[in-house]
C-alpha positions in Angstrom: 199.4 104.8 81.6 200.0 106.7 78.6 203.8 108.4 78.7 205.9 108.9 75.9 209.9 110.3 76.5 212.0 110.7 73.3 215.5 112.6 72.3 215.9 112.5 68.7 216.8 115.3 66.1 214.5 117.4 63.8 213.9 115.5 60.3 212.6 118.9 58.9 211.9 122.6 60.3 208.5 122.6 62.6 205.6 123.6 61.0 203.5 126.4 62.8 199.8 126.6 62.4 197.0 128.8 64.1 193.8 126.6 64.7 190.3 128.8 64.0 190.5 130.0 68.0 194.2 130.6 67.3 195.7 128.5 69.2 199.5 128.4 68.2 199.9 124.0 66.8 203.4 123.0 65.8 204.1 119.4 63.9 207.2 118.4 63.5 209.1 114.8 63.6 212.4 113.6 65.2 214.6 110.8 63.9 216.0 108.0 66.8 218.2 105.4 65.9 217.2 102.6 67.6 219.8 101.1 70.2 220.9 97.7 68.6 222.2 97.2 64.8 220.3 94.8 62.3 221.5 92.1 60.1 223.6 94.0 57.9 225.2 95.7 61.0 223.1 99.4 60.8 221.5 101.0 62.5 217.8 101.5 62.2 216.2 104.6 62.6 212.5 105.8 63.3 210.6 108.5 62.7 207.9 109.8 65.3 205.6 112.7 64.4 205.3 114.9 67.4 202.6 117.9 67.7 202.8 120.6 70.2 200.3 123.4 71.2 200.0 127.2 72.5 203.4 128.9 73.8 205.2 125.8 73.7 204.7 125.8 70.1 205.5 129.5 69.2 208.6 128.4 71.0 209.3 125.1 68.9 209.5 127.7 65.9 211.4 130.0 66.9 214.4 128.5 68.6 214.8 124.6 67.0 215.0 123.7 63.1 215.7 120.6 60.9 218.9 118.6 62.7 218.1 120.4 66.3 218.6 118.0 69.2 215.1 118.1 71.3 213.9 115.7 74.1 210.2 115.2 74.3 207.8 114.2 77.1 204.0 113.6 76.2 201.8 111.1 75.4 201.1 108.6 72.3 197.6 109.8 70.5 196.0 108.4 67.3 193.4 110.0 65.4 191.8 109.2 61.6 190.1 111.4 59.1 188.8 111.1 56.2 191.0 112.8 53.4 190.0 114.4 50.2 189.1 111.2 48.2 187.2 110.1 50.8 190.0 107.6 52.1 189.9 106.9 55.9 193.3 108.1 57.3 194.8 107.2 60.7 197.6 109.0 62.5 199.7 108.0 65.7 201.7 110.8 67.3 203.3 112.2 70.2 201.3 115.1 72.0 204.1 116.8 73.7 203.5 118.2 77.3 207.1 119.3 77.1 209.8 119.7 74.9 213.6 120.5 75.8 215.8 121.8 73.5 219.0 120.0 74.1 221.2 122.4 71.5 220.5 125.2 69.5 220.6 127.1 66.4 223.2 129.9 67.6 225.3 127.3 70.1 225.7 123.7 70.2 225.3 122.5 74.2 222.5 124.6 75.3 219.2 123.5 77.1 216.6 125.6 77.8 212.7 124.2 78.1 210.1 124.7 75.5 207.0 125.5 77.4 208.7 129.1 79.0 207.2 132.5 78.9 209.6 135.1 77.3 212.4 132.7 76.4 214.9 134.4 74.5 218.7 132.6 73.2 220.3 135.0 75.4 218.5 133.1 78.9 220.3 129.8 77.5 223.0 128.6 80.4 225.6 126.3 78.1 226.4 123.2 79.5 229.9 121.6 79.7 230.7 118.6 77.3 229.7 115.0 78.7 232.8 112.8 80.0 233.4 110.0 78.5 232.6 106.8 79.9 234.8 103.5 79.1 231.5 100.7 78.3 234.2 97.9 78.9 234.3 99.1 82.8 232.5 96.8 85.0 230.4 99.1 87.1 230.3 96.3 89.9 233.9 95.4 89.7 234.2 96.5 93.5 230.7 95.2 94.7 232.2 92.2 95.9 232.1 88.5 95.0 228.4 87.5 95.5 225.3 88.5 97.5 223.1 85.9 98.9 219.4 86.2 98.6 216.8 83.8 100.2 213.6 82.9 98.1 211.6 84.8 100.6 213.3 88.1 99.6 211.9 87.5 96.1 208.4 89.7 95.4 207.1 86.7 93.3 
């Protein structure tokens, strides 16, 4: 199984190219800080090229640009070519299948998906503000004390 899901921002504004059978393709990359801190106590951050095709990627161009909010569902590919000095290049990216835009350019809590026909700022629903959740809850705090579980309930 190849599946790739991401939320990151835009690193740069998307790029919009027409292949020879112009076919709309969009590159662009997001930034995603990774979850835990290093050493030091930072964060870490990586940067995942993502490439998008046809309508989806008109769309990309239109509506998202450099520090946009965008969640992406595709798959990882890698390609290689060989570039002008004759140097074989490889590539690993993220083919999106689609891409939700999570804020946008006009607003700043608006979703609307990508991959729509005749999407236009104006059919963006803005979404209330997430609550805040307290980490140092304990989520099981009212499961009770303990559950008991006999090796045969295990799968393995």
């Amino acid at each position: 199984m190849n599946k790739a899901f991401l939320i990151g921002r835009l690193t740069r504004d998307p790029e919009l190219r027409y292949s020879s059978s112009n076919a709309a393709i969009v590159n662009f990359s997001i930034a995603i800080d990774r979850q835990y801190t290093n050493t030091q106590g930072q964060r870490e951050t990586d940067f995942i090229n993502i490439v998008a095709f046809q309508k989806q990627a008109e769309n990309i161009k239109k509506y998202v640009s450099k520090g946009s909010l965008v969640a992406v569902d595709g798959r990882i590919q890698t390609r290689n070519y060989e570039d002008k000095d004759g140097k074989r290049v490889y590539v690993t990216e993220v083919v999106a299948d689609r891409v939700q835009f999570l804020d946008s350019r006009n607003s700043g809590n608006v979703a609307t998906n990508a991959g729509e026909d005749n999407v236009s700022p104006a059919d963006f629903q803005t979404e209330s503000a997430p609550k805040e959740t307290n980490v140092s809850d304990d989520v099981f705090a009212d499961f009770g004390s303990s559950i008991e579980i006999s090796d045969d309930d295990i799968a393995f």
